[in-house]
C-alpha positions as CSV (number, residue, x, y, z in Angstrom):
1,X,86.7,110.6,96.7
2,X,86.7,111.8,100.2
3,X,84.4,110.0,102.7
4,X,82.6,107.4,100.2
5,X,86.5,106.2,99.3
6,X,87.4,105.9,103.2
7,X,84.3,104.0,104.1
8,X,84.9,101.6,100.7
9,X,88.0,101.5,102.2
10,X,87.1,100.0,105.6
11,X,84.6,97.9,104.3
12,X,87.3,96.5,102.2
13,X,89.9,96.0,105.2
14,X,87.3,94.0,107.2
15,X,86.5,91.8,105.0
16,X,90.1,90.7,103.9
17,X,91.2,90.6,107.6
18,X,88.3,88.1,108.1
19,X,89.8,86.1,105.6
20,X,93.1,86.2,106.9
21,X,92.2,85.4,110.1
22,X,90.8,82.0,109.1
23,X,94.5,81.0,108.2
24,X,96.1,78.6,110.0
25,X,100.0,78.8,111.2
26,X,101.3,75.9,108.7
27,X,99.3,78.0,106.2
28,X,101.3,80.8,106.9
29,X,104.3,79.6,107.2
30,X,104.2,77.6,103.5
31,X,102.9,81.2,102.4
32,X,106.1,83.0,103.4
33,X,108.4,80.4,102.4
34,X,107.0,80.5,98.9
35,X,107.0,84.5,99.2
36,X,110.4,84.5,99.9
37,X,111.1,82.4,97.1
38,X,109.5,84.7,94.8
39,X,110.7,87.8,96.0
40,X,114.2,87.1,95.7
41,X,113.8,86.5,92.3
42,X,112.7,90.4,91.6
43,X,115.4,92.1,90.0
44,X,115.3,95.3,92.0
45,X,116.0,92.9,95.3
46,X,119.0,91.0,93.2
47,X,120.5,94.5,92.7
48,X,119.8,96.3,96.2
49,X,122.0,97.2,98.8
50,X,120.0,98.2,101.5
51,X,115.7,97.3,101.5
52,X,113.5,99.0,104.0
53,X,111.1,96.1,105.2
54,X,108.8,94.7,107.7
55,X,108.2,92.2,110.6
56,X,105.0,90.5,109.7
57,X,103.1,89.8,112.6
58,X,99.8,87.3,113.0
59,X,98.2,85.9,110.1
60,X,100.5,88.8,107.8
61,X,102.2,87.1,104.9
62,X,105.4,86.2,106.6
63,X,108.5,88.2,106.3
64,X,111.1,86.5,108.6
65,X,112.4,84.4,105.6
66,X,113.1,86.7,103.1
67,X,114.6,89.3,105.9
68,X,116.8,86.4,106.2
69,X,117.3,85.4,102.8
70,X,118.1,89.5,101.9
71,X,121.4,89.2,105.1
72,X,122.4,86.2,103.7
73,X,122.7,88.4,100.2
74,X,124.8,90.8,102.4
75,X,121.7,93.4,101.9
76,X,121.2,95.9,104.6
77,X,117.7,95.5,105.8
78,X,116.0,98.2,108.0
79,X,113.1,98.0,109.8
80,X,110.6,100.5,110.8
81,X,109.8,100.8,114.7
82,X,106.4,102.6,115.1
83,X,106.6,106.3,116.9
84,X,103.9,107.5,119.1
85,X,102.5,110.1,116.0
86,X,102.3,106.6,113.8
87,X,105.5,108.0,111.6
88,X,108.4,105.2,111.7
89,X,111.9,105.0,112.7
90,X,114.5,103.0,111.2
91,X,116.5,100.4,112.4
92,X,119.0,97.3,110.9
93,X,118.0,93.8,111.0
94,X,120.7,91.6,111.9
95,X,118.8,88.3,112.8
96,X,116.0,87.8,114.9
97,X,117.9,88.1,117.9
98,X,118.1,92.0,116.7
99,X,114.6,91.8,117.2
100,X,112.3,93.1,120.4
101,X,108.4,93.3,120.8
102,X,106.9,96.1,121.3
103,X,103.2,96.5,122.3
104,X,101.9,99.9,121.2
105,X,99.1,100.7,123.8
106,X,95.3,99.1,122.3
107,X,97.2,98.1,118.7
108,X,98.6,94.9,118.2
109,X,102.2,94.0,119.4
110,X,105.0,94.8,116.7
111,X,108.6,93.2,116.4
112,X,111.0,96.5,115.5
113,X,114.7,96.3,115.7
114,X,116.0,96.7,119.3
115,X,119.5,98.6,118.2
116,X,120.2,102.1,117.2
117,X,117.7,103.9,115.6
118,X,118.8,105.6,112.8
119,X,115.9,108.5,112.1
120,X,112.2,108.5,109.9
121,X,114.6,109.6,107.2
122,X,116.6,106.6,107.1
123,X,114.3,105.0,104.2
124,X,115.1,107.3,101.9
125,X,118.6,105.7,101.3
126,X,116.4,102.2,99.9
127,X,116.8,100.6,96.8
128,X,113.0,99.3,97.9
129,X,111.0,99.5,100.1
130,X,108.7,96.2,100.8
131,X,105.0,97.5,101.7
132,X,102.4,95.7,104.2
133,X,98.8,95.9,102.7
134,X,95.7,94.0,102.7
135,X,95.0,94.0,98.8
136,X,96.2,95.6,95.7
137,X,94.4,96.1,92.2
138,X,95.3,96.2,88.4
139,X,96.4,99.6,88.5
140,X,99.1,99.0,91.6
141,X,97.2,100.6,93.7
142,X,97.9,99.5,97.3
143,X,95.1,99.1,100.6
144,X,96.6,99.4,104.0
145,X,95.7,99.1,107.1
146,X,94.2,102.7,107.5
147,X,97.1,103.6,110.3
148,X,98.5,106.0,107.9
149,X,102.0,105.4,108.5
150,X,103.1,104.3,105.2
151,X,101.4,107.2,103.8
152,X,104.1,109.0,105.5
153,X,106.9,107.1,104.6
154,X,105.7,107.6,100.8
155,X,105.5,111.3,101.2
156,X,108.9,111.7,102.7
157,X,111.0,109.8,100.1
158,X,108.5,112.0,97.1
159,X,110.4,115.1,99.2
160,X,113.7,113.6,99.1
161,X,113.4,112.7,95.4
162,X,114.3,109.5,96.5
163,X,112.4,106.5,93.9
164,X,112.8,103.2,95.4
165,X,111.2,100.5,93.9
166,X,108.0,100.2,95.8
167,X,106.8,96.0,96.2
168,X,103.8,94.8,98.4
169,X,103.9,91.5,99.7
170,X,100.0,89.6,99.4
171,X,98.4,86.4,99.7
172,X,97.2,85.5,95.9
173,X,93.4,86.4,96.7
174,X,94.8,89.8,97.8
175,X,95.5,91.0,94.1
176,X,92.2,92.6,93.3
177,X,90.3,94.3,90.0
178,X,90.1,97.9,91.8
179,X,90.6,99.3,95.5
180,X,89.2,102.6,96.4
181,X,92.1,105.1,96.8
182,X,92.0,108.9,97.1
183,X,94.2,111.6,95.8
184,X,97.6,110.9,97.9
185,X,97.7,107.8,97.5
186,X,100.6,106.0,95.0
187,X,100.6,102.8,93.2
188,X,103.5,100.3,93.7
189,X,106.0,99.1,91.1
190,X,105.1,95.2,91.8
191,X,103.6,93.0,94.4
192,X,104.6,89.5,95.2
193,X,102.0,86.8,96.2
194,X,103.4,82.8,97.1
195,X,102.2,82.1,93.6
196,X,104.2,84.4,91.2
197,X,105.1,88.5,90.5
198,X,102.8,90.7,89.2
199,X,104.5,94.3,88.1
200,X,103.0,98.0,87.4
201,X,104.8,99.6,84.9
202,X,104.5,98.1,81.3
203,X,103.8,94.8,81.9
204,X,100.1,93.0,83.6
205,X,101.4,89.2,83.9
206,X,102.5,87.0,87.2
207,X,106.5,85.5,86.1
């Protein structure tokens, strides 16, 4: 699926970024509270100890709340601080104030955990791990930005043997019939949108 599957692929990313970038801040910010809401009723994050996650940044569904809502649970939370090769480090969230920005040369500044880092390996000790994406289809299939990072993140826990459950976070239009996706790439165990939870494996309804 080679090149026609990478250029569906960047067609794809433009034209959902256009329409996330017509979102306004109070949009946002009901989005993530209602995300929040919906992710904490997932099973997998009522029975995890420690979820690898994100700091959303821009017009991103938010993240902040449920990050917050996961310490409050007593969950370690680690977050991913980008390295110059695009792989991630790992670090713990303990409140925002754990929190620095980082601007990555041309790339959009990033929020990533200003403490020890604990190693790219580090995820692979997740009950889940909550993907960023732009869109995700029937069969679980996630889009991403393209940086390939995640990619790696995904290959390194298949080496460990490790099998957290896998969970994008998406605005409702984001849930699509079909993304193109190429021979590496793996579906995702759920997503969560503000409106409901849509899962993978055995089941095709929002709860």
């Amino acid at each position: 699926m080679g090149r026609t599957s990478e250029s569906d692929k960047r067609a794809l990313r433009r034209e959902l970024l256009a329409v996330r970038n017509t979102l306004t801040v109070d949009d946002v910010r009901v989005a993530a509270d209602a995300l929040a809401r919906r992710a904490l009723e997932l099973p997998e994050l009522a029975r995890a100890r420690t979820v690898a996650a994100y700091v959303s940044v821009g017009t991103e569904p938010g993240t902040l709340a449920l990050l917050d809502a996961l310490r409050a649970r007593n969950v370690r939370v680690l977050l991913p601080a980008l390295l110059p090769d695009n792989d991630l480090d790992w670090g713990a969230y303990t409140g925002e104030g754990s929190l620095t920005r980082v601007q990555h040369g041309g790339k959009m500044a990033l929020f990533e955990p200003a403490g020890e880092r604990l190693g790219p390996d580090a995820v692979t000790a997740a009950d889940v791990v909550l993907l960023p994406g732009l869109a995700v289809d029937a069969r679980g299939m996630r889009l991403g930005r393209g940086g390939g990072s995640y990619d790696r993140v995904l290959a390194r826990l298949e080496r460990a043997g490790a099998r957290p459950a896998l969970v994008v976070l998406l605005y409702d239009p984001e849930v699509v019939e079909r993304v193109p996706h190429e021979t590496h790439d793996q579906p995702v165990q759920a997503v969560v949108t503000p409106s409901g939870v849509r899962r993978f494996s055995g089941t095709d309804t929002f709860s």
